[in-house]
N, C-alpha and C positions, 0 to 999 in steps of 0.2 A: 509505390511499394506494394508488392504482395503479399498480404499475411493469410497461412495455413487455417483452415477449419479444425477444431478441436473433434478430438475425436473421430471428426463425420458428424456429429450433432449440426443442427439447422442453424443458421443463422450465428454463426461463431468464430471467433479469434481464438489463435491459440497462443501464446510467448514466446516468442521470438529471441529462446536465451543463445542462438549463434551470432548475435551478432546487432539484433536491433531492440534490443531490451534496458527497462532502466538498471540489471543488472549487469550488464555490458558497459552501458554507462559508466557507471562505478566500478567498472573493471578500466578502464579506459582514467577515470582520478587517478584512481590507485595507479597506477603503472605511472602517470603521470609524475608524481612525486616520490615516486623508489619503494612503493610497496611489490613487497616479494611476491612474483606471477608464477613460479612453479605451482600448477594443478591448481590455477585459478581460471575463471570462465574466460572467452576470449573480449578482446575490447570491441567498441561499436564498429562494425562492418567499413561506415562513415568518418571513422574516428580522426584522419586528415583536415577533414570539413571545419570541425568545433576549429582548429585554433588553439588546442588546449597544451598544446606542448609549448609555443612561445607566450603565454602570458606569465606574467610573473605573477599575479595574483586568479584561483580560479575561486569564483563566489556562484555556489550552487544552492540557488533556491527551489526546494520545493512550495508548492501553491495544491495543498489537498483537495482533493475531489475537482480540480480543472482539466477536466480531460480535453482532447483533440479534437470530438467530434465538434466538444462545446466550443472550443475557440472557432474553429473554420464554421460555425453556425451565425458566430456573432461577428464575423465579415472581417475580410483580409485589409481593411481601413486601420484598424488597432495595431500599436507597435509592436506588441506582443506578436503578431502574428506576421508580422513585416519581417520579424528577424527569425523564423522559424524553418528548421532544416527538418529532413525527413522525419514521420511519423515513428515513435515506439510503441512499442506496447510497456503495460506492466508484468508483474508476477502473477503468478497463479498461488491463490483466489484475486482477482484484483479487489484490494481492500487495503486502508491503514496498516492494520496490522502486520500482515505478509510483507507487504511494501516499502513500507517504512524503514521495518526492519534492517531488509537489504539495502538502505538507502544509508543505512549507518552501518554495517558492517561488512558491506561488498558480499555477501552469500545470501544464496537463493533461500528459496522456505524449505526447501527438500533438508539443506543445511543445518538454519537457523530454530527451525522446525513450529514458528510462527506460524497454522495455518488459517487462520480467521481472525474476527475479535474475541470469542471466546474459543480457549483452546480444552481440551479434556484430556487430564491428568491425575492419576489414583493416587500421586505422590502428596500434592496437594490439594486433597481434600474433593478431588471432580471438576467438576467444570465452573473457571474462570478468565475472567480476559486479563490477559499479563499487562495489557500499559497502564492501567490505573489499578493492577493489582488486586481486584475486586473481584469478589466472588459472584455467581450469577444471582444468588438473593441480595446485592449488593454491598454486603459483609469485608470489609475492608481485609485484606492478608497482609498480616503482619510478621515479625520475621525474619532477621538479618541475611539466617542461612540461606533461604529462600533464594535470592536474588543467586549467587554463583551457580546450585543446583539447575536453575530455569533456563537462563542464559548462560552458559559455559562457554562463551567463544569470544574471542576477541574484538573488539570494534574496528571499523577501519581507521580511523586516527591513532590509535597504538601499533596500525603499521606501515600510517605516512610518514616519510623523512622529510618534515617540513614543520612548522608551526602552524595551528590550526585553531578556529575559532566555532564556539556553534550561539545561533540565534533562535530565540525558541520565546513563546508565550510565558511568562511569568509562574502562572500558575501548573507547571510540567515543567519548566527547565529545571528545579532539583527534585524532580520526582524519583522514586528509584528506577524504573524502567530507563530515563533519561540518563540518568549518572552513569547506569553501568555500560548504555550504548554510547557514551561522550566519554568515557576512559581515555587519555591521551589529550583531553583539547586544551588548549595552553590559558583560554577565555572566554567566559560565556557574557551573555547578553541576552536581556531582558525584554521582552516588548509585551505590549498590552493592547496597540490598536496598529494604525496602519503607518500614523504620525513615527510613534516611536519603531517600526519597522524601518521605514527608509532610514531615518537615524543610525541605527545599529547597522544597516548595511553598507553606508559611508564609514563611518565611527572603522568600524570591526576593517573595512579595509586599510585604513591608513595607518591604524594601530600596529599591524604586522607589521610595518616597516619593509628598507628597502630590499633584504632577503625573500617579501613575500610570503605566502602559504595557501593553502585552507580556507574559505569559509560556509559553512553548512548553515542554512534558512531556511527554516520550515514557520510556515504560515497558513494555521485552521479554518479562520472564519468561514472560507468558500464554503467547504464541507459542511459546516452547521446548519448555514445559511441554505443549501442546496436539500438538505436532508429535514429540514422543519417547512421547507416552503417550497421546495419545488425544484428543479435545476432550469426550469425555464421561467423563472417566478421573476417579478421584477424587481425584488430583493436581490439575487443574482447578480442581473443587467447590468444593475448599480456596483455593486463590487467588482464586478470584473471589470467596469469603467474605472472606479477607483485605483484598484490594482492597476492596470494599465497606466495610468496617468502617474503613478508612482515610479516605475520600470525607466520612463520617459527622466524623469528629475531625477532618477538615482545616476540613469546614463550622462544627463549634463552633469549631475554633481564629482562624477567619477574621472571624467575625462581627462587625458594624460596622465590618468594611472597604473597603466599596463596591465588593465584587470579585464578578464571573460567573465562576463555574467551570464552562467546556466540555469533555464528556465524549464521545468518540468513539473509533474505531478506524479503522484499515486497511483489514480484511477482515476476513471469518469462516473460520470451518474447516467443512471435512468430517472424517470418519474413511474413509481408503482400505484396503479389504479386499484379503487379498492376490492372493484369485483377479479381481479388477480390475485389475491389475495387468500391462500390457505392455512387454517390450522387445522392444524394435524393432531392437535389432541382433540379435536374435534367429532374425530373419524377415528372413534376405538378399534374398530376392526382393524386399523393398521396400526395406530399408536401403541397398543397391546402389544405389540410383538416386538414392542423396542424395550433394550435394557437401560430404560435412561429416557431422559429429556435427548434433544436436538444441541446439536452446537455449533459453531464457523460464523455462517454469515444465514439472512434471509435470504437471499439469490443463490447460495451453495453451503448446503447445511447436510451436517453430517451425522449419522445413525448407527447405532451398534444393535445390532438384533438379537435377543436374547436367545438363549441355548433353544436348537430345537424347534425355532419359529420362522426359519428362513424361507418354508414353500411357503408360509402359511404369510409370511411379509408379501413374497411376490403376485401370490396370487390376488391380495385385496388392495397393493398399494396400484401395480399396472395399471387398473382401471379407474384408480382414482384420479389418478398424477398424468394421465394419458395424454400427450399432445399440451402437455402442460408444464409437467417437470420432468424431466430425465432423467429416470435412476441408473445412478451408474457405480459397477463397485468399484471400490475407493481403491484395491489394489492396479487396476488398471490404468487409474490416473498416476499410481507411481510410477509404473512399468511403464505409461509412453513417457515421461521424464516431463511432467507438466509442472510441478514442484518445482524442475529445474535440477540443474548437473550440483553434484555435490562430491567431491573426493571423499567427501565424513559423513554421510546421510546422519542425518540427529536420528539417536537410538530411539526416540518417542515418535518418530514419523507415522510408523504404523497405526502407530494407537492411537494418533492424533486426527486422523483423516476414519477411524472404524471401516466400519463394514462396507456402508454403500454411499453415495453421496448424491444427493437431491440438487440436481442441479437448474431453475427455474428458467425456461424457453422465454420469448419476449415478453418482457411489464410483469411475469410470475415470481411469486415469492412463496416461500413455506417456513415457518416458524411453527413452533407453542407457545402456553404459557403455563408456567406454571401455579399452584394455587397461592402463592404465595408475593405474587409478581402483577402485578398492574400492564396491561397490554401499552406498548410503547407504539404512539403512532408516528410514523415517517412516510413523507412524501416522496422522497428521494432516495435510491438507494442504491445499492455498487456490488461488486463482488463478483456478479458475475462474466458470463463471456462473450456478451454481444461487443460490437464494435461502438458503443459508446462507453463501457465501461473498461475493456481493453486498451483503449486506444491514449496514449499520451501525447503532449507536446513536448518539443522540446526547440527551447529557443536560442540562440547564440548570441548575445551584443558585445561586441568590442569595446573599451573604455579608455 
Protein backbone atom coordinates (compact mmCIF):
# COMPACT_ATOMS: atom_id res chain seq x y z
CA UNK A 1 0.00 0.00 0.00
CA UNK A 2 0.91 3.64 -0.75
CA UNK A 3 0.63 6.25 1.77
CA UNK A 4 0.81 10.22 0.94
CA UNK A 5 3.62 12.54 2.39
CA UNK A 6 2.04 14.96 4.83
CA UNK A 7 2.19 17.99 3.59
CA UNK A 8 5.60 17.45 1.52
CA UNK A 9 7.29 17.58 5.08
CA UNK A 10 10.44 14.73 4.97
CA UNK A 11 9.96 11.55 5.98
CA UNK A 12 5.89 11.35 6.63
CA UNK A 13 2.55 9.78 6.44
CA UNK A 14 -0.38 11.48 6.07
CA UNK A 15 -4.28 9.63 7.01
CA UNK A 16 -5.50 7.86 4.86
CA UNK A 17 -9.41 8.93 5.89
CA UNK A 18 -10.72 7.69 2.01
CA UNK A 19 -10.50 4.65 2.71
CA UNK A 20 -7.49 3.02 4.76
CA UNK A 21 -7.88 4.73 8.17
CA UNK A 22 -8.84 3.36 11.60
CA UNK A 23 -11.69 5.93 10.98
CA UNK A 24 -12.98 4.10 7.96
CA UNK A 25 -12.58 1.16 10.02
CA UNK A 26 -15.21 2.37 12.18
CA UNK A 27 -17.10 3.51 9.40
CA UNK A 28 -17.13 0.05 8.08
CA UNK A 29 -18.61 -1.40 12.22
CA UNK A 30 -21.06 1.15 12.03
CA UNK A 31 -22.45 0.35 8.64
CA UNK A 32 -22.11 -2.98 9.65
CA UNK A 33 -24.76 -3.10 12.36
CA UNK A 34 -27.36 -0.29 10.81
CA UNK A 35 -25.66 2.80 11.98
CA UNK A 36 -26.93 5.71 9.85
CA UNK A 37 -24.04 6.54 6.94
CA UNK A 38 -25.67 9.76 5.43
CA UNK A 39 -22.49 12.23 5.61
CA UNK A 40 -20.40 9.75 7.24
CA UNK A 41 -16.81 8.94 6.13
CA UNK A 42 -16.59 6.23 3.66
CA UNK A 43 -15.86 2.40 4.78
CA UNK A 44 -12.17 0.63 4.48
CA UNK A 45 -11.42 0.63 0.80
CA UNK A 46 -10.76 -3.45 1.80
CA UNK A 47 -13.85 -3.53 3.71
CA UNK A 48 -14.91 -7.22 1.62
CA UNK A 49 -11.54 -8.69 3.02
CA UNK A 50 -12.47 -8.36 7.05
CA UNK A 51 -15.48 -10.77 6.92
CA UNK A 52 -17.22 -8.28 8.91
CA UNK A 53 -20.64 -8.37 7.36
CA UNK A 54 -21.18 -12.47 7.87
CA UNK A 55 -20.00 -12.61 11.58
CA UNK A 56 -22.61 -12.65 13.97
CA UNK A 57 -20.48 -11.51 16.59
CA UNK A 58 -17.57 -8.40 15.70
CA UNK A 59 -14.98 -8.13 18.86
CA UNK A 60 -12.74 -5.04 18.16
CA UNK A 61 -9.69 -4.91 20.14
CA UNK A 62 -7.75 -2.02 20.40
CA UNK A 63 -3.93 -2.85 21.85
CA UNK A 64 -2.52 1.08 22.53
CA UNK A 65 0.60 2.20 21.14
CA UNK A 66 1.16 -1.40 18.93
CA UNK A 67 1.79 0.07 15.88
CA UNK A 68 2.54 -1.75 12.33
CA UNK A 69 5.92 -0.83 12.02
CA UNK A 70 6.27 -2.70 15.58
CA UNK A 71 4.64 -5.82 14.70
CA UNK A 72 6.40 -6.43 11.10
CA UNK A 73 9.82 -5.57 13.25
CA UNK A 74 9.10 -8.32 15.63
CA UNK A 75 8.66 -11.04 12.66
CA UNK A 76 5.83 -12.42 10.71
CA UNK A 77 6.29 -15.92 12.94
CA UNK A 78 3.59 -14.29 15.67
CA UNK A 79 -0.15 -15.02 15.04
CA UNK A 80 -0.96 -11.54 15.28
CA UNK A 81 0.76 -11.04 12.27
CA UNK A 82 -0.12 -14.18 10.39
CA UNK A 83 -3.67 -12.87 10.34
CA UNK A 84 -2.86 -9.44 9.28
CA UNK A 85 -4.65 -7.60 6.12
CA UNK A 86 -3.32 -4.40 4.69
CA UNK A 87 -1.62 -1.67 6.60
CA UNK A 88 -3.83 1.67 8.23
CA UNK A 89 -2.88 4.41 9.45
CA UNK A 90 -4.26 6.40 12.30
CA UNK A 91 -5.71 10.05 12.83
CA UNK A 92 -4.11 13.00 12.93
CA UNK A 93 -2.11 13.82 15.67
CA UNK A 94 -1.45 10.10 15.88
CA UNK A 95 -2.02 9.80 19.68
CA UNK A 96 -4.57 8.23 22.43
CA UNK A 97 -6.48 10.99 22.58
CA UNK A 98 -7.44 11.87 18.90
CA UNK A 99 -7.67 8.19 18.35
CA UNK A 100 -9.28 6.90 20.75
CA UNK A 101 -11.86 9.12 20.41
CA UNK A 102 -12.74 8.16 16.94
CA UNK A 103 -12.54 4.68 17.99
CA UNK A 104 -15.72 5.26 20.10
CA UNK A 105 -17.59 7.54 18.16
CA UNK A 106 -16.90 6.79 14.41
CA UNK A 107 -15.68 10.77 13.76
CA UNK A 108 -12.51 12.10 12.95
CA UNK A 109 -10.73 14.85 15.38
CA UNK A 110 -11.63 17.68 12.92
CA UNK A 111 -15.40 16.29 14.48
CA UNK A 112 -14.73 15.35 17.84
CA UNK A 113 -12.40 18.13 18.10
CA UNK A 114 -10.02 15.90 20.41
CA UNK A 115 -6.63 17.19 19.08
CA UNK A 116 -3.93 15.88 21.48
CA UNK A 117 -3.64 14.86 25.29
CA UNK A 118 -3.85 18.16 26.26
CA UNK A 119 -6.40 20.19 24.51
CA UNK A 120 -6.75 24.37 25.12
CA UNK A 121 -9.95 25.70 26.11
CA UNK A 122 -10.97 29.32 27.74
CA UNK A 123 -14.22 27.65 28.61
CA UNK A 124 -12.55 25.50 30.93
CA UNK A 125 -10.20 27.10 32.80
CA UNK A 126 -7.07 26.50 29.54
CA UNK A 127 -5.30 23.88 29.08
CA UNK A 128 -6.31 20.37 30.03
CA UNK A 129 -6.35 16.74 28.96
CA UNK A 130 -10.04 15.61 28.70
CA UNK A 131 -9.66 11.66 29.44
CA UNK A 132 -8.60 11.96 33.04
CA UNK A 133 -10.15 15.36 33.11
CA UNK A 134 -7.19 16.92 34.65
CA UNK A 135 -5.89 20.02 34.35
CA UNK A 136 -2.23 20.66 33.16
CA UNK A 137 -1.05 21.43 36.92
CA UNK A 138 -2.73 18.13 37.51
CA UNK A 139 -5.80 19.70 39.40
CA UNK A 140 -8.50 17.26 38.97
CA UNK A 141 -11.86 19.07 36.87
CA UNK A 142 -14.78 18.65 38.53
CA UNK A 143 -18.20 19.19 37.29
CA UNK A 144 -21.29 17.57 35.99
CA UNK A 145 -21.84 20.21 33.49
CA UNK A 146 -18.63 19.83 32.04
CA UNK A 147 -18.87 16.56 30.55
CA UNK A 148 -22.04 17.34 27.76
CA UNK A 149 -20.33 20.98 27.03
CA UNK A 150 -16.80 19.12 26.13
CA UNK A 151 -18.15 16.19 24.35
CA UNK A 152 -21.51 17.04 22.64
CA UNK A 153 -21.67 14.22 20.15
CA UNK A 154 -22.94 10.99 20.27
CA UNK A 155 -21.06 7.76 20.74
CA UNK A 156 -21.13 5.04 18.19
CA UNK A 157 -22.92 2.56 20.16
CA UNK A 158 -26.10 4.88 20.64
CA UNK A 159 -26.15 4.53 16.88
CA UNK A 160 -25.42 0.56 16.50
CA UNK A 161 -28.80 -1.40 16.05
CA UNK A 162 -27.31 -4.23 17.91
CA UNK A 163 -26.43 -4.97 21.60
CA UNK A 164 -22.97 -3.95 22.48
CA UNK A 165 -20.44 -4.47 25.11
CA UNK A 166 -17.18 -2.34 26.11
CA UNK A 167 -14.03 -3.88 27.85
CA UNK A 168 -11.74 -1.47 29.64
CA UNK A 169 -9.13 -1.46 32.55
CA UNK A 170 -10.83 -1.07 35.99
CA UNK A 171 -9.63 1.96 36.85
CA UNK A 172 -11.14 4.12 33.51
CA UNK A 173 -14.05 2.09 32.62
CA UNK A 174 -16.38 4.46 35.07
CA UNK A 175 -14.52 7.38 34.50
CA UNK A 176 -16.43 10.18 33.03
CA UNK A 177 -14.47 10.50 29.74
CA UNK A 178 -15.49 6.68 29.45
CA UNK A 179 -19.31 6.75 30.49
CA UNK A 180 -20.13 9.53 28.23
CA UNK A 181 -17.96 7.80 25.13
CA UNK A 182 -19.86 4.14 26.28
CA UNK A 183 -23.50 5.76 26.20
CA UNK A 184 -25.49 2.94 24.70
CA UNK A 185 -23.48 -0.24 25.71
CA UNK A 186 -25.71 -2.65 27.03
CA UNK A 187 -22.32 -4.10 29.57
CA UNK A 188 -19.27 -3.31 30.74
CA UNK A 189 -16.34 -5.38 31.94
CA UNK A 190 -13.64 -4.94 33.97
CA UNK A 191 -9.98 -6.19 33.54
CA UNK A 192 -7.00 -5.40 35.49
CA UNK A 193 -4.20 -7.57 33.83
CA UNK A 194 -3.96 -9.65 30.85
CA UNK A 195 -5.52 -12.98 32.73
CA UNK A 196 -8.65 -11.15 33.29
CA UNK A 197 -8.67 -9.54 29.58
CA UNK A 198 -8.94 -12.90 27.82
CA UNK A 199 -11.73 -13.73 30.23
CA UNK A 200 -13.79 -10.67 29.55
CA UNK A 201 -13.27 -11.30 25.78
CA UNK A 202 -14.76 -14.96 25.93
CA UNK A 203 -17.28 -13.96 28.96
CA UNK A 204 -18.50 -10.64 26.79
CA UNK A 205 -18.86 -12.91 23.76
CA UNK A 206 -21.20 -15.45 24.67
CA UNK A 207 -23.12 -13.14 26.94
CA UNK A 208 -24.60 -11.55 23.79
CA UNK A 209 -26.25 -14.51 22.89
CA UNK A 210 -27.51 -15.94 19.74
CA UNK A 211 -28.69 -12.44 18.10
CA UNK A 212 -25.03 -11.27 18.63
CA UNK A 213 -23.50 -7.67 18.63
CA UNK A 214 -20.71 -5.47 19.57
CA UNK A 215 -17.67 -5.83 21.41
CA UNK A 216 -15.21 -2.84 22.00
CA UNK A 217 -11.48 -3.82 23.94
CA UNK A 218 -9.25 -1.49 24.66
CA UNK A 219 -6.00 -2.57 26.40
CA UNK A 220 -3.14 0.12 27.80
CA UNK A 221 -0.21 -1.55 29.25
CA UNK A 222 1.62 -1.65 25.68
CA UNK A 223 1.61 2.02 25.77
CA UNK A 224 2.93 2.44 29.35
CA UNK A 225 5.23 -0.05 29.01
CA UNK A 226 6.64 1.50 25.45
CA UNK A 227 6.57 5.05 26.86
CA UNK A 228 8.70 4.37 30.43
CA UNK A 229 10.97 1.89 28.72
CA UNK A 230 11.31 2.17 25.40
CA UNK A 231 9.35 0.56 22.36
CA UNK A 232 12.12 -1.55 21.52
CA UNK A 233 12.87 -2.38 25.41
CA UNK A 234 12.70 -5.83 26.35
CA UNK A 235 9.65 -4.93 28.60
CA UNK A 236 7.82 -4.60 25.23
CA UNK A 237 9.23 -8.02 23.53
CA UNK A 238 7.56 -9.64 26.57
CA UNK A 239 4.16 -8.14 26.11
CA UNK A 240 3.71 -8.28 22.83
CA UNK A 241 4.81 -12.05 23.32
CA UNK A 242 2.19 -12.15 26.02
CA UNK A 243 -0.32 -10.41 23.97
CA UNK A 244 0.13 -12.75 21.16
CA UNK A 245 -0.11 -15.75 23.09
CA UNK A 246 -3.37 -14.60 24.53
CA UNK A 247 -4.98 -13.68 20.73
CA UNK A 248 -3.92 -17.57 20.00
CA UNK A 249 -6.26 -18.99 23.28
CA UNK A 250 -8.87 -16.37 22.88
CA UNK A 251 -9.07 -17.87 18.94
CA UNK A 252 -9.23 -21.66 20.32
CA UNK A 253 -11.48 -20.53 23.21
CA UNK A 254 -13.99 -18.74 20.70
CA UNK A 255 -14.12 -21.22 18.02
CA UNK A 256 -17.67 -22.08 16.48
CA UNK A 257 -18.75 -18.89 17.58
CA UNK A 258 -19.29 -17.08 14.50
CA UNK A 259 -17.25 -14.24 16.00
CA UNK A 260 -14.31 -11.70 13.93
CA UNK A 261 -11.92 -10.72 16.14
CA UNK A 262 -10.34 -7.17 15.03
CA UNK A 263 -7.00 -6.40 15.95
CA UNK A 264 -5.71 -2.85 15.70
CA UNK A 265 -4.14 0.08 17.62
CA UNK A 266 -4.06 3.96 18.08
CA UNK A 267 -0.61 4.61 16.98
CA UNK A 268 2.79 3.57 17.06
CA UNK A 269 5.85 4.63 19.08
CA UNK A 270 9.13 6.07 18.28
CA UNK A 271 12.15 6.01 20.90
CA UNK A 272 13.11 9.88 21.78
CA UNK A 273 16.74 10.42 22.22
CA UNK A 274 17.69 12.81 24.76
CA UNK A 275 19.85 15.03 22.64
CA UNK A 276 16.41 15.38 20.39
CA UNK A 277 15.07 16.85 22.86
CA UNK A 278 13.88 20.71 23.10
CA UNK A 279 12.41 23.05 25.61
CA UNK A 280 11.37 25.72 24.46
CA UNK A 281 11.03 27.71 27.46
CA UNK A 282 14.42 27.43 27.33
CA UNK A 283 14.99 29.57 24.51
CA UNK A 284 13.15 33.00 25.77
CA UNK A 285 13.58 34.63 22.47
CA UNK A 286 10.94 32.46 21.17
CA UNK A 287 9.09 31.28 24.21
CA UNK A 288 8.26 35.24 24.76
CA UNK A 289 6.26 35.52 21.86
CA UNK A 290 3.84 32.86 22.83
CA UNK A 291 0.52 33.64 24.79
CA UNK A 292 0.71 30.67 26.78
CA UNK A 293 2.44 27.49 27.68
CA UNK A 294 2.48 24.57 24.54
CA UNK A 295 -0.23 21.96 24.40
CA UNK A 296 -1.10 18.58 22.00
CA UNK A 297 1.57 16.19 22.15
CA UNK A 298 5.58 16.42 22.37
CA UNK A 299 6.11 15.25 18.64
CA UNK A 300 3.05 17.94 17.50
CA UNK A 301 2.63 20.71 19.95
CA UNK A 302 0.84 23.54 19.50
CA UNK A 303 1.36 27.59 20.13
CA UNK A 304 -0.71 30.61 20.12
CA UNK A 305 1.53 33.72 19.67
CA UNK A 306 0.65 36.56 21.36
CA UNK A 307 -0.70 39.88 19.84
CA UNK A 308 1.83 41.58 17.71
CA UNK A 309 4.79 38.88 17.96
CA UNK A 310 4.24 36.91 14.92
CA UNK A 311 7.60 38.27 12.79
CA UNK A 312 9.18 38.47 15.88
CA UNK A 313 8.16 34.35 16.51
CA UNK A 314 9.34 33.61 12.90
CA UNK A 315 12.35 35.18 12.79
CA UNK A 316 13.84 33.55 16.25
CA UNK A 317 11.90 30.22 16.25
CA UNK A 318 13.19 29.24 12.17
CA UNK A 319 16.65 28.95 13.23
CA UNK A 320 16.12 27.32 16.31
CA UNK A 321 13.73 24.41 15.18
CA UNK A 322 15.58 24.30 11.75
CA UNK A 323 15.84 20.79 10.26
CA UNK A 324 14.56 19.79 13.39
CA UNK A 325 10.84 20.71 13.87
CA UNK A 326 8.64 22.08 11.37
CA UNK A 327 6.52 25.01 11.97
CA UNK A 328 3.62 24.77 10.36
CA UNK A 329 0.51 27.07 10.71
CA UNK A 330 -2.10 25.13 12.16
CA UNK A 331 -4.68 26.62 9.68
CA UNK A 332 -3.10 24.72 6.88
CA UNK A 333 -3.29 21.60 8.52
CA UNK A 334 -7.10 22.15 8.53
CA UNK A 335 -7.36 23.34 5.15
CA UNK A 336 -5.50 20.14 3.75
CA UNK A 337 -8.24 18.08 5.81
CA UNK A 338 -5.51 16.29 8.11
CA UNK A 339 -7.97 16.33 11.11
CA UNK A 340 -10.03 14.49 8.71
CA UNK A 341 -13.75 15.10 6.83
CA UNK A 342 -16.31 16.31 9.21
CA UNK A 343 -20.02 17.19 8.01
CA UNK A 344 -19.86 19.42 11.79
CA UNK A 345 -16.32 20.52 12.24
CA UNK A 346 -16.33 21.05 16.28
CA UNK A 347 -16.81 24.75 16.69
CA UNK A 348 -13.39 24.81 19.12
CA UNK A 349 -11.27 23.25 16.07
CA UNK A 350 -9.67 26.46 15.47
CA UNK A 351 -8.79 27.30 18.81
CA UNK A 352 -7.83 23.96 19.66
CA UNK A 353 -4.89 23.47 16.93
CA UNK A 354 -3.75 27.93 17.70
CA UNK A 355 -1.68 29.50 15.50
CA UNK A 356 1.14 27.25 14.38
CA UNK A 357 1.99 23.73 15.03
CA UNK A 358 5.52 22.39 15.86
CA UNK A 359 5.76 19.47 14.42
CA UNK A 360 9.05 17.35 15.35
CA UNK A 361 11.10 15.62 12.18
CA UNK A 362 12.86 12.24 13.14
CA UNK A 363 13.42 11.10 17.17
CA UNK A 364 12.54 15.48 17.74
CA UNK A 365 10.34 16.43 20.46
CA UNK A 366 9.43 20.07 21.89
CA UNK A 367 7.72 20.68 25.14
CA UNK A 368 8.02 23.12 28.33
CA UNK A 369 7.66 23.10 31.57
CA UNK A 370 6.11 24.85 33.62
CA UNK A 371 7.33 26.42 37.13
CA UNK A 372 4.98 24.58 38.68
CA UNK A 373 5.31 21.01 37.04
CA UNK A 374 8.07 18.48 37.56
CA UNK A 375 9.75 17.61 33.92
CA UNK A 376 8.15 14.18 32.90
CA UNK A 377 10.62 11.80 31.31
CA UNK A 378 9.53 9.34 28.42
CA UNK A 379 11.38 7.11 26.36
CA UNK A 380 8.78 6.54 23.97
CA UNK A 381 6.71 8.70 22.44
CA UNK A 382 3.86 9.06 19.52
CA UNK A 383 1.99 11.75 17.95
CA UNK A 384 3.65 12.30 15.27
CA UNK A 385 3.99 11.56 11.38
CA UNK A 386 6.73 9.32 10.65
CA UNK A 387 5.72 5.95 9.44
CA UNK A 388 6.23 4.39 12.90
CA UNK A 389 3.80 6.31 14.54
CA UNK A 390 1.33 6.55 11.68
CA UNK A 391 1.22 3.31 10.70
CA UNK A 392 -1.43 0.61 12.33
CA UNK A 393 -2.15 -2.94 12.24
CA UNK A 394 -4.87 -4.42 11.66
CA UNK A 395 -5.74 -8.09 12.12
CA UNK A 396 -8.68 -10.34 11.14
CA UNK A 397 -9.14 -13.89 12.99
CA UNK A 398 -12.11 -15.85 12.22
CA UNK A 399 -13.82 -17.82 15.22
Amino acid sequence: MTFHAFLDLPDSVAPDYQGGSLLNLMASIGRRFGAATAGQPPVLRDDAALGIDQARVVVFLLIDGLGACDVARRGAASFLARHQLPTLTSVFPSTTASAVTTSLTGLAPAAHGLTGWHIRDPRFGGIFAPLPMQRRDREPMTGWWRIPRLFPYPSLFQRLRCRSAMISPTHILGSPFNMRHSRGVARRYPTTDLASLEEALVCAVKDLGGPGGFVYAYHPDYDALAHQFGVASAQCTAHFMALDALLERVHRQLAGQDALLLVTADHGFIDAPVDKQIRLDQHPEVYDCLAGPLWGERRVAYCRIAPGAGARFEAAARPLLKDRVDIVPSQALIDAGLFGPAVKPNRRLRERVGDYTLIGRTGWTVFDVLPQEREATMIGVHAGISADEMLIPLAAIQC
